[in-house]
Every structure is written in structure tokens, then in C-alpha cells.
C-alpha positions, 0 to 999 in steps of 0.5 A: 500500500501507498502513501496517500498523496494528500496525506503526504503533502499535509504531513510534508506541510506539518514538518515544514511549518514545526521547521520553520517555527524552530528556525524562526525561535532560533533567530529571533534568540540569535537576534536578541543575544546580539542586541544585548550584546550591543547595548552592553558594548554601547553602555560601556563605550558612553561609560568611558567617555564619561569618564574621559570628559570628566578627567578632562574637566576636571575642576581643582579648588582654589587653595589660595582663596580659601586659605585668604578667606579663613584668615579673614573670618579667623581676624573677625572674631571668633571662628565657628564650626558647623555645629557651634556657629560663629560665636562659638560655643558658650562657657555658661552653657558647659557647666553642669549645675556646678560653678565649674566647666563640665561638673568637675570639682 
């Protein structure tokens, strides 16, 4: 007995349409691989131009005038810090209820 021909062609029909499917699931596979190998290789090439325009613009204080500005607040009075301010801390608020600074006797 034969093959059917109609048979043949629908089976011929199938196998090629599963082929095709596996070869299209392939390349679509390939074709992210390389985009996310090319998004890497972009990330890493504008990560290193960054880098490069930062050195190249890279700023560096002026010792000078911060020195020249100290010394003019240094003759002004009394320097601060951050957590004492300009007038510094005062002695009254040390002392601990006793007549001494920080309580001692």
C-alpha cells in the first residue's frame, strides 16, 4: 500500500511549518543575544567617555582663596564650626549645675 498523496503533502506541510517555527525561535534568540550584546558594548563605550570628559574637566579648588578667606573670618572674631556657629560655643552653657566647666570639682 501507498502513501496517500494528500496525506503526504499535509504531513510534508506539518514538518515544514514545526521547521520553520524552530528556525524562526532560533533567530529571533540569535537576534536578541546580539542586541544585548550591543547595548552592553554601547553602555560601556558612553561609560568611558564619561569618564574621559570628566578627567578632562576636571575642576581643582582654589587653595589660595580659601586659605585668604579663613584668615579673614579667623581676624573677625571668633571662628565657628558647623555645629557651634560663629560665636562659638558658650562657657555658661558647659557647666553642669556646678560653678565649674563640665561638673568637675
Amino acid at each position: 500500500m501507498g502513501v496517500d498523496p494528500v496525506t503526504a503533502t499535509i504531513g510534508a506541510a506539518i514538518v515544514g511549518a514545526v521547521v520553520n517555527t524552530v528556525s524562526g525561535q532560533q533567530q529571533a534568540s540569535a537576534q536578541k543575544k546580539a542586541a544585548s550584546q550591543q547595548q552592553q558594548a554601547a553602555d560601556r563605550l558612553y561609560q568611558q567617555q564619561q569618564e574621559q570628559n570628566n578627567k578632562q574637566n576636571a575642576r581643582d579648588p582654589n587653595i589660595d582663596a580659601l586659605f585668604a578667606q579663613n584668615e579673614i573670618e579667623g581676624q573677625q572674631g571668633q571662628s565657628g564650626t558647623m555645629l557651634t556657629g560663629p560665636m562659638g560655643v558658650d562657657p555658661n552653657s558647659l557647666s553642669l549645675g556646678k560653678n565649674t566647666l563640665l561638673g568637675g570639682a
